[in-house]
DOKEPA-467505 format. One record per residue: x, y, z of N, C-alpha, C in turn. Coordinates in steps of 0.2 Angstrom, whole numbers, padded with zeros to 4 digits, always signed. Example, Ala and Ser with C-alpha at 12.3 -4.5 7.8 and 13.67 -1.06 7.14 Angstrom:
<recs>
+0066-0028+0039+0062-0022+0039+0066-0016+0039 +0064-0011+0035+0068-0005+0036+0064+0000+0039 
</recs>
This chain:
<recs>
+0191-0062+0091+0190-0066+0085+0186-0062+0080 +0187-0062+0074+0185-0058+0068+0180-0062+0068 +0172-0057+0065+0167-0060+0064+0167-0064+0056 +0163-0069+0057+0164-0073+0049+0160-0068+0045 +0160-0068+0037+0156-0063+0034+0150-0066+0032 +0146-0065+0027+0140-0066+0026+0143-0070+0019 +0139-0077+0022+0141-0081+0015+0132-0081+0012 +0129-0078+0013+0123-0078+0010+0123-0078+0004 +0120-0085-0001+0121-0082-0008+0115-0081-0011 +0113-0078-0018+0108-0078-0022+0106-0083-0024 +0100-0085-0026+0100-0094-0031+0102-0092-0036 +0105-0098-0040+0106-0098-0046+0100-0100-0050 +0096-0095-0054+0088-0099-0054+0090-0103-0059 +0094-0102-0065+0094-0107-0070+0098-0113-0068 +0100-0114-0063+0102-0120-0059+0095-0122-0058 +0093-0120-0054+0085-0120-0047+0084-0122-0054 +0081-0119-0058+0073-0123-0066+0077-0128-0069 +0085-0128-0070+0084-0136-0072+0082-0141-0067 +0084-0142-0061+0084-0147-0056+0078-0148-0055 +0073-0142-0055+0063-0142-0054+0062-0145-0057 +0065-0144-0065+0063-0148-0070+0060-0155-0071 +0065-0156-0068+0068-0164-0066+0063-0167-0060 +0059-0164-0058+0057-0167-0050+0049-0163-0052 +0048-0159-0057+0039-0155-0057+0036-0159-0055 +0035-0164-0057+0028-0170-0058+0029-0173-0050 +0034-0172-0046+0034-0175-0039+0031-0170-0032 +0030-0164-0034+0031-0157-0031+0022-0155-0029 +0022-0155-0022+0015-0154-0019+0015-0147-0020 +0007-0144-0017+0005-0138-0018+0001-0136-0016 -0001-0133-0014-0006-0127-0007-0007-0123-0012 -0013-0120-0010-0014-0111-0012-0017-0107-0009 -0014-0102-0008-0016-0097-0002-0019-0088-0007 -0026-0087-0004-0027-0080-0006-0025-0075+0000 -0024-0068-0002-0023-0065+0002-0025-0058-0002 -0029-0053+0004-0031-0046+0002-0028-0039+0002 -0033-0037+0003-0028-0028+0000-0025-0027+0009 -0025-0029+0011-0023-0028+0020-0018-0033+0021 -0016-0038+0016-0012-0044+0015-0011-0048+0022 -0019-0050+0021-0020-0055+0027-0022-0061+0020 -0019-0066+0023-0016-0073+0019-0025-0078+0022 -0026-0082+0016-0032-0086+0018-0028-0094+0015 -0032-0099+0018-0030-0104+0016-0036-0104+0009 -0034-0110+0006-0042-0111+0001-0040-0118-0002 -0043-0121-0006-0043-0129-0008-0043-0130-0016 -0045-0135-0019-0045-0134-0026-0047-0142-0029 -0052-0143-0034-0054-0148-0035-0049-0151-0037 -0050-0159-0039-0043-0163-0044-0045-0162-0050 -0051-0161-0053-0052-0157-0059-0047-0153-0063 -0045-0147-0057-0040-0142-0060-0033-0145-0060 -0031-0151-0058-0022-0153-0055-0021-0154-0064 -0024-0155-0070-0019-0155-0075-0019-0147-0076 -0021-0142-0072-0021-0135-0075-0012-0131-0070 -0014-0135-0066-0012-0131-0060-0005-0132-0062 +0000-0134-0062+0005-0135-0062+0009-0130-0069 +0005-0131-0074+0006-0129-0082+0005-0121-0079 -0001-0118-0076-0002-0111-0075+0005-0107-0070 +0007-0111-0067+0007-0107-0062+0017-0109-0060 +0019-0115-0064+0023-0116-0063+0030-0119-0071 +0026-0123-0077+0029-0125-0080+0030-0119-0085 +0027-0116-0085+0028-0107-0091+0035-0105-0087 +0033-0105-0082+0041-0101-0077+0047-0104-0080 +0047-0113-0078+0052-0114-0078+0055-0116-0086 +0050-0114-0091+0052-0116-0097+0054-0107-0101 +0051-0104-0098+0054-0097-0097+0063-0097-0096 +0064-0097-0090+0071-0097-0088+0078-0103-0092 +0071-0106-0092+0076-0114-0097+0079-0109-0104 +0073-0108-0106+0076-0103-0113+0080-0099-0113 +0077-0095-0108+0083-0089-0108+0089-0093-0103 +0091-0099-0103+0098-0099-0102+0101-0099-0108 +0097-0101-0115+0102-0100-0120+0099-0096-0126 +0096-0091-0123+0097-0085-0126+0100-0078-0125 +0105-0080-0117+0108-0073-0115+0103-0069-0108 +0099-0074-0107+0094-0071-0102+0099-0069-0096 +0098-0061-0093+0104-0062-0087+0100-0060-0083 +0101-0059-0076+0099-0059-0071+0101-0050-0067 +0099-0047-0066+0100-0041-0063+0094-0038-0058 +0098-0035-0051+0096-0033-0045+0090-0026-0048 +0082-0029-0044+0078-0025-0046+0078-0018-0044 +0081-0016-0040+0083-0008-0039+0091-0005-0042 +0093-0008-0047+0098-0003-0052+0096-0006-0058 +0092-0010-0060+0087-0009-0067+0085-0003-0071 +0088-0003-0076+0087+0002-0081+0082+0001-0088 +0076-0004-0086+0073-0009-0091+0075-0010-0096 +0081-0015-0095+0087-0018-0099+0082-0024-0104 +0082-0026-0108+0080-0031-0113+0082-0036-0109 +0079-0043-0113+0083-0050-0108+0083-0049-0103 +0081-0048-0097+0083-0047-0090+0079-0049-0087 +0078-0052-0082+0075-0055-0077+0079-0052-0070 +0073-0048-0066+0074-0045-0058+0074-0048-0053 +0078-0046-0048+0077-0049-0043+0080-0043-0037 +0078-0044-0031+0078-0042-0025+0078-0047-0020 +0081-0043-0014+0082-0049-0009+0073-0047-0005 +0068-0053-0002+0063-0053+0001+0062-0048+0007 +0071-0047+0010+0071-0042+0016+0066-0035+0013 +0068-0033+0008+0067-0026+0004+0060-0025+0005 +0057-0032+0001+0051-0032+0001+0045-0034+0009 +0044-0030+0012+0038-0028+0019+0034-0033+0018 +0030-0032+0014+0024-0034+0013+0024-0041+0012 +0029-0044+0008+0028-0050+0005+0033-0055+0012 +0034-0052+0013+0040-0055+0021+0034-0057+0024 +0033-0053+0028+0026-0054+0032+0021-0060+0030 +0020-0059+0023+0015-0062+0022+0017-0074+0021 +0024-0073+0020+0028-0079+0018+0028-0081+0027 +0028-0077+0030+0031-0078+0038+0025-0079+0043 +0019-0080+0039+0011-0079+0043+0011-0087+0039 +0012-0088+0033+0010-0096+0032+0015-0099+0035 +0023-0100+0033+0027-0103+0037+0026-0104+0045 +0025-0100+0049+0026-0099+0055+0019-0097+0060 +0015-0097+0056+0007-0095+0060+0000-0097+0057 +0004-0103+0052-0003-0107+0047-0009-0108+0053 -0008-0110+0061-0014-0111+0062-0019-0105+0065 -0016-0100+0062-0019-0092+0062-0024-0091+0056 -0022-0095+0051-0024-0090+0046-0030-0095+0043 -0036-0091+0043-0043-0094+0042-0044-0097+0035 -0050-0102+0032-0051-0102+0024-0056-0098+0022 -0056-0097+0015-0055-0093+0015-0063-0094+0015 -0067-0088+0013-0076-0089+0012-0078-0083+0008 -0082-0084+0003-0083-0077+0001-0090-0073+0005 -0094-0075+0009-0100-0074+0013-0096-0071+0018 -0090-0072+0021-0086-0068+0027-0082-0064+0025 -0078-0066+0018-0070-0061+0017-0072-0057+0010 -0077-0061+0005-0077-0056-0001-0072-0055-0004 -0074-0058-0013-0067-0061-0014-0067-0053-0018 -0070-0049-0020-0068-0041-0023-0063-0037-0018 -0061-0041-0012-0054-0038-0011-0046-0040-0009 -0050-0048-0010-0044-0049-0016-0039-0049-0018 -0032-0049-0018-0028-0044-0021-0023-0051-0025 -0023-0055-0023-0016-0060-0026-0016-0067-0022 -0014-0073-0028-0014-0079-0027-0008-0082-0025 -0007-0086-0021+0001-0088-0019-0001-0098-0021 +0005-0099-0025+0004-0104-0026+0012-0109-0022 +0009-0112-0017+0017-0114-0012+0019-0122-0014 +0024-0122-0016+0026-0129-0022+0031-0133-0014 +0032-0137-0015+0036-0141-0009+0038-0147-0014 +0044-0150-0012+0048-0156-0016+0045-0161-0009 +0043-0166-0008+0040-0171-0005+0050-0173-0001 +0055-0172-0006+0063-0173-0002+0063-0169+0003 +0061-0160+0003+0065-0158+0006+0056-0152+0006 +0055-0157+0013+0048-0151+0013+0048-0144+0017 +0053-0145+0019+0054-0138+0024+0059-0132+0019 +0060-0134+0012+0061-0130+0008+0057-0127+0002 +0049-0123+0005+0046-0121-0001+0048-0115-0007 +0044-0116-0011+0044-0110-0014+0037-0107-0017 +0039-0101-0023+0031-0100-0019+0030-0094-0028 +0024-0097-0031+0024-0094-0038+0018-0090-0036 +0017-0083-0034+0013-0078-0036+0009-0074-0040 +0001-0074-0041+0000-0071-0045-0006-0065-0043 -0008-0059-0046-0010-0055-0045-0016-0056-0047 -0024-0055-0042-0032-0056-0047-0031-0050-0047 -0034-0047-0053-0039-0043-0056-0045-0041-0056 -0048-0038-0055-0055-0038-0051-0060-0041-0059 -0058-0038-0062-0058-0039-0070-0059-0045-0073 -0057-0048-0072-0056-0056-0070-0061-0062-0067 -0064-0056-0062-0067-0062-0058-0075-0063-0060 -0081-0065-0060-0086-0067-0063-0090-0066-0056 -0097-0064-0053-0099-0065-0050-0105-0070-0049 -0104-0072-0046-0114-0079-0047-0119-0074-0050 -0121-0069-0045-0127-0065-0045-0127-0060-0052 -0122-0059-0055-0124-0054-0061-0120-0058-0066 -0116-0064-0069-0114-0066-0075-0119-0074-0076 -0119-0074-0085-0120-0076-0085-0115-0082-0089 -0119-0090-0087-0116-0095-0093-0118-0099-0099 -0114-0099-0103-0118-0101-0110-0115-0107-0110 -0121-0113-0110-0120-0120-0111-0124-0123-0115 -0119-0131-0119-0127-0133-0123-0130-0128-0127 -0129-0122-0130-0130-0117-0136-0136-0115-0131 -0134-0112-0126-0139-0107-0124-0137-0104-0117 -0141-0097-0117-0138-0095-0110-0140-0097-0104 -0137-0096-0098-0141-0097-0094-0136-0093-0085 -0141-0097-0079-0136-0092-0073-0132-0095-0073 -0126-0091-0070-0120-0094-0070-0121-0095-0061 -0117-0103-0063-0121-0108-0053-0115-0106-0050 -0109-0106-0051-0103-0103-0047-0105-0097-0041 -0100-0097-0033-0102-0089-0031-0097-0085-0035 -0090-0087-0038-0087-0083-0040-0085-0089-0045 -0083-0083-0051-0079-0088-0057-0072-0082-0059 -0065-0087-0058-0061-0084-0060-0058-0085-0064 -0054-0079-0069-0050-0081-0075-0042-0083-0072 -0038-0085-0071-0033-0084-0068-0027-0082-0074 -0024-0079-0073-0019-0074-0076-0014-0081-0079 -0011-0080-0085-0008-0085-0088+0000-0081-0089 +0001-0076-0086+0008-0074-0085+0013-0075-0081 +0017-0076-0082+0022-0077-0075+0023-0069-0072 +0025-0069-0067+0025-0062-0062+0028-0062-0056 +0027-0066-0052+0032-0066-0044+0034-0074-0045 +0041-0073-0044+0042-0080-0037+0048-0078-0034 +0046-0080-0028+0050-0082-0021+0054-0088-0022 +0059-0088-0020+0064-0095-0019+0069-0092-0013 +0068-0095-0006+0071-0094-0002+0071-0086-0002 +0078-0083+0000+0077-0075+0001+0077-0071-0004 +0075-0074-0011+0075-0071-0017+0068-0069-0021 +0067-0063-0022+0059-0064-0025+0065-0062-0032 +0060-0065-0037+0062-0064-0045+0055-0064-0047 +0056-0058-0053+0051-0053-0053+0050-0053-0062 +0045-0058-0063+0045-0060-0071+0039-0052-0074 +0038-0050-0070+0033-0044-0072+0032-0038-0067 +0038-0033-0069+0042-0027-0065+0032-0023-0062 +0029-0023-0067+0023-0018-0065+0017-0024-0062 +0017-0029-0061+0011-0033-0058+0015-0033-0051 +0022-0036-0051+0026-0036-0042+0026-0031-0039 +0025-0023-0045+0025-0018-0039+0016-0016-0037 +0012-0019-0041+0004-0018-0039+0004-0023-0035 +0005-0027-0034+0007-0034-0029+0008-0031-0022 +0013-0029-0023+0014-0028-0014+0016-0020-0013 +0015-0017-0019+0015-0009-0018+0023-0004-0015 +0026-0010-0022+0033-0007-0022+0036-0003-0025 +0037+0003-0023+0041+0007-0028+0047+0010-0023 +0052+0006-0028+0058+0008-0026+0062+0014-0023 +0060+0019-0029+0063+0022-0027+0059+0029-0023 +0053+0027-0021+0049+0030-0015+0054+0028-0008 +0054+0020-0011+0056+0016-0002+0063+0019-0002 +0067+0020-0006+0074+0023-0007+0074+0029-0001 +0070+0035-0004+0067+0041-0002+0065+0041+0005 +0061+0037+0007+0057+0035+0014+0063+0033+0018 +0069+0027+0016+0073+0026+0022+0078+0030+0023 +0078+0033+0018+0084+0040+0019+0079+0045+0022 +0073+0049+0022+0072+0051+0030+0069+0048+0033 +0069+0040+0038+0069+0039+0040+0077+0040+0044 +0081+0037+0041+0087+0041+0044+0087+0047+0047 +0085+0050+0044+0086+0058+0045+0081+0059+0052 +0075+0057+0052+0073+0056+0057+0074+0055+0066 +0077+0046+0064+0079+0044+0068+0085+0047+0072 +0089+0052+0066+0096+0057+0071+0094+0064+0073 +0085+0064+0071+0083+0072+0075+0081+0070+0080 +0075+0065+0079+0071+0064+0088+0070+0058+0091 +0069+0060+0096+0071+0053+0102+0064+0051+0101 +0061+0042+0100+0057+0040+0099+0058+0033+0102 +0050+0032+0104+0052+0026+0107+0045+0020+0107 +0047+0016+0104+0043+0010+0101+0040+0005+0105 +0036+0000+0104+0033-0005+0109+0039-0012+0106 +0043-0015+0110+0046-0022+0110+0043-0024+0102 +0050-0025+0097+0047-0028+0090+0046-0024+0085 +0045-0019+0086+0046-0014+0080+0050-0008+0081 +0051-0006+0076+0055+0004+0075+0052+0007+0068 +0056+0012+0068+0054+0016+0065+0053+0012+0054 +0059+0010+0055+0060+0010+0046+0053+0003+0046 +0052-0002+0051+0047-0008+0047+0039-0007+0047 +0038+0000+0053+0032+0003+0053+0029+0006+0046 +0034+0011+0044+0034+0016+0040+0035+0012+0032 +0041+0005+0032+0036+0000+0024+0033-0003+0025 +0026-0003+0032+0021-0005+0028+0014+0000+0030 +0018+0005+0029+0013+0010+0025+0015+0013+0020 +0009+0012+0015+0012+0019+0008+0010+0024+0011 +0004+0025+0014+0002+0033+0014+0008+0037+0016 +0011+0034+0021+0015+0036+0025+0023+0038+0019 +0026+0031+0017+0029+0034+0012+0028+0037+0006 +0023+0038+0005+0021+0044+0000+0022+0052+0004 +0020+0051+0010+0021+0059+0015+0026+0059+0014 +0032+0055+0016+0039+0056+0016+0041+0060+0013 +0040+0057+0005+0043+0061-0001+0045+0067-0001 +0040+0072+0002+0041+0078+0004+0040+0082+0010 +0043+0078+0015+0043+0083+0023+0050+0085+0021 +0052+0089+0025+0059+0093+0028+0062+0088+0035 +0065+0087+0033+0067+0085+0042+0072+0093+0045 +0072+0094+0051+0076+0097+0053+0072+0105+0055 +0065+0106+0052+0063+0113+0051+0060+0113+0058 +0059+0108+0061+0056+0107+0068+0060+0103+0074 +0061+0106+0079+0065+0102+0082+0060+0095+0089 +0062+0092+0093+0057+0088+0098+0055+0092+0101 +0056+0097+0106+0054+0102+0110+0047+0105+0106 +0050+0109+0102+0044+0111+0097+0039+0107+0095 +0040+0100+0094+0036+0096+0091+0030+0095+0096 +0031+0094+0101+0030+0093+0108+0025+0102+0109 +0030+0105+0111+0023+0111+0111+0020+0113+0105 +0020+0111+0101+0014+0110+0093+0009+0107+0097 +0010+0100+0097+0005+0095+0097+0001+0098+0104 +0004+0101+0110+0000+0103+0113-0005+0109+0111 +0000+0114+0107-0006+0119+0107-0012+0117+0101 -0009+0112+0096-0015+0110+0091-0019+0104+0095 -0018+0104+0101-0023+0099+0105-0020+0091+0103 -0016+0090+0100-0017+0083+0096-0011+0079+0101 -0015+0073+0102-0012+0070+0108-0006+0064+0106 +0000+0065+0108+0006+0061+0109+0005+0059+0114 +0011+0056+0116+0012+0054+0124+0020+0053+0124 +0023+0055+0127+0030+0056+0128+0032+0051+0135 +0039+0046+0135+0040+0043+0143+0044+0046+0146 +0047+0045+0151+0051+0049+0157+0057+0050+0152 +0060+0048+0147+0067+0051+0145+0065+0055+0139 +0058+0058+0139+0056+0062+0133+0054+0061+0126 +0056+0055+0126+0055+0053+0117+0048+0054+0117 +0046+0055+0109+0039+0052+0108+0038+0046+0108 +0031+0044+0111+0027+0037+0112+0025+0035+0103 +0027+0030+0099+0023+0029+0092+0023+0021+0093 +0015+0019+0097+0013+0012+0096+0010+0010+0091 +0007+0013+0086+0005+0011+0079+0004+0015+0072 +0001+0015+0068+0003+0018+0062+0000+0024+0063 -0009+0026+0066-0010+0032+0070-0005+0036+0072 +0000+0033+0076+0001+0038+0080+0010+0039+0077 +0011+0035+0072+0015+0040+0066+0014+0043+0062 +0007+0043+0060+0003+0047+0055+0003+0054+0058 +0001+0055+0067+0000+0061+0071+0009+0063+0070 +0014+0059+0070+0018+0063+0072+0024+0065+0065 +0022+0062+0059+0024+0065+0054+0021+0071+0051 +0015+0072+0054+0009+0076+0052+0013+0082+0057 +0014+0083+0062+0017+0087+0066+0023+0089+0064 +0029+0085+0062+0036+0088+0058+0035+0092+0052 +0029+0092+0048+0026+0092+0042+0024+0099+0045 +0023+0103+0050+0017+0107+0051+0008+0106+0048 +0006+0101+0049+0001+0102+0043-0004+0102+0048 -0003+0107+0054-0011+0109+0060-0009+0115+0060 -0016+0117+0057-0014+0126+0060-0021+0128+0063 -0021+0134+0066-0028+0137+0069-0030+0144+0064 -0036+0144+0062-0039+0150+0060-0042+0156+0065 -0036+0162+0061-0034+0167+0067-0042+0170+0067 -0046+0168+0063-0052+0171+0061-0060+0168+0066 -0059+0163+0065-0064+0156+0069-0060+0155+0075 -0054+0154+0075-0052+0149+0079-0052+0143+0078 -0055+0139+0075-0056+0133+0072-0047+0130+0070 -0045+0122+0071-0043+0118+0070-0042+0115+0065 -0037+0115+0060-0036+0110+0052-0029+0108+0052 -0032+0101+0049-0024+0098+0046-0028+0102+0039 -0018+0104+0036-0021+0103+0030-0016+0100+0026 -0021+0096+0020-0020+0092+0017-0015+0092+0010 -0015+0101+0009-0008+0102+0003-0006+0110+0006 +0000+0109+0005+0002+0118+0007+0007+0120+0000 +0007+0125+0001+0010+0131-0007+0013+0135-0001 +0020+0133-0001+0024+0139+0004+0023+0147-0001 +0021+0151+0005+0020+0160+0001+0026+0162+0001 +0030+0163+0007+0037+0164+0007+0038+0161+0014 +0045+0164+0013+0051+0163+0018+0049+0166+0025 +0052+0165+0031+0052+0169+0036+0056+0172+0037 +0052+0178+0037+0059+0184+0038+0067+0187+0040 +0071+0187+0035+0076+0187+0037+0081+0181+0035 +0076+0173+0033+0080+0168+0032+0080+0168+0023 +0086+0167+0022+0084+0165+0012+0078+0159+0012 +0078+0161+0005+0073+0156+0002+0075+0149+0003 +0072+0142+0005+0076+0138+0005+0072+0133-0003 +0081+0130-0003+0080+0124-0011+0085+0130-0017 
</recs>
């Protein structure tokens, strides 16, 4: 029997804002902070703020998209963007590591995830606001309007001051935030739409055409040497949610080393791998793909002088090995 195909669709967002439209004022809301390590906190919010909240963080969006249905506003996939006028981006959530994880810790592990406290988490690290909107009809359908703090932004008790009643004085707050009045992230379903191309890549530390780069040698990789994982992960979901690591990528070689070699590297530069009975290398966490791109990379040499041990940290090839042409 032929397999069915993939009826998955994109939302139609200027559908999705008129029908919000129509339903805003019935629409509950959460908010969730989350840090530079995109561990998610819960937090609360006086009814003070509820005539702010909704206007911030949700009705600019959808009067945003309302307009530009009738100004030509079109829709285009945020990885063949050529910073087109009018356009509004989008990417499927899969793409995006970081921001998966982080929707899949409040859906699925809410009662994991601590409130938040400035005395235990410190809000200077901080990175981004999630605001999660639910229709009261269809509560297992959220969505979710993001935005990015600025450290810039935030006001602390202990050194700012407030002017009230025509004088200054301490400000009694532990933190006082400006919150950003731009639209920038939202999620709907497997869709992020991307109202501000540079705050969603500081957001979750997307650059496409790094992660392009990164999964193309990771293929490359994955068809030189035999590896082998702990149940739940591999290679490509480790490696986006590291940038160091994608950034190393950029410019390794694959192929100038083979497993064997890699394997007697690491022994004579001392640096501990661990290989199972059918030879792979062992990579149970980011450590221990950092040791073994570092290894493909050559980046351990011994000084023929001291004896001494180094990674080093940028190399300037001198030349070629003798007898092989220059390579590039």
């Amino acid at each position: 029997m032929d397999e069915k195909p993939d009826t998955t669709e994109t939302t139609d967002i200027f559908l999705w804002a008129n029908n919000i439209d129509g339903i805003k004022k019935e629409l509950g809301v959460e908010f969730f902070l989350f840090n530079k390590n995109y561990t998610p906190y819960t937090t609360s919010f006086n009814s003070d703020l509820n005539s702010q909240i909704k206007p911030m963080f949700l009705y600019d969006l959808i009067n945003f998209v309302n307009m530009g249905a009738g100004t030509g506003l079109s829709v285009r996939d945020f990885e063949l963007s050529d910073g087109e006028d009018n356009v509004l981006l989008r990417t499927d959530l899969a793409n995006v590591g970081r921001a998966e994880t982080l929707l899949h810790l409040i859906e699925h592990q809410r009662s994991d995830i601590v409130e938040f406290s400035e005395q235990e988490h410190e809000f200077k690290r901080i990175k981004g606001i999630i605001a999660r909107f639910t229709d009261p009809a269809s509560p297992k359908k959220p969505f979710y309007a993001i935005k990015q703090i600025s450290q810039g932004q935030v006001l602390k008790g202990t050194t700012a001051w407030e002017f009230r009643d025509g004088k200054f004085g301490a400000f009694q707050a532990d933190i006082g935030l400006k919150v950003p009045s731009d639209n920038q992230v939202l999620i709907i379903d497997k869709d992020i739409f991307v109202f501000s191309q540079s705050k969603f890549e500081r957001l979750f530390n997307y650059d496409y055409k790094k992660q392009a780069l990164a999964d193309q040698k990771v293929a490359e990789i994955e068809k030189q040497f035999k590896l082998s994982f702990p149940d739940g992960m591999d290679l490509q979901s480790l490696v986006r949610e590291r940038a160091k690591t994608v950034n190393k990528l950029q410019k390794v070689e694959i192929g100038a080393i083979t497993q064997e070699q890699v394997i007697e590297y690491a022994d004579d530069m001392q640096v501990e791998i661990m290989t199972d009975d059918a030879g792979a290398i062992i990579i149970m966490d980011g450590n221990d793909l950092d040791l073994f791109v570092n290894l493909i990379n050559e980046d351990y040499i011994t000084s023929e002088i001291t004896g001494r041990r180094y990674e080093v940290k940028s190399k300037k090839l001198l030349d070629d090995p003798e007898g092989e042409p220059p390579r590039g």
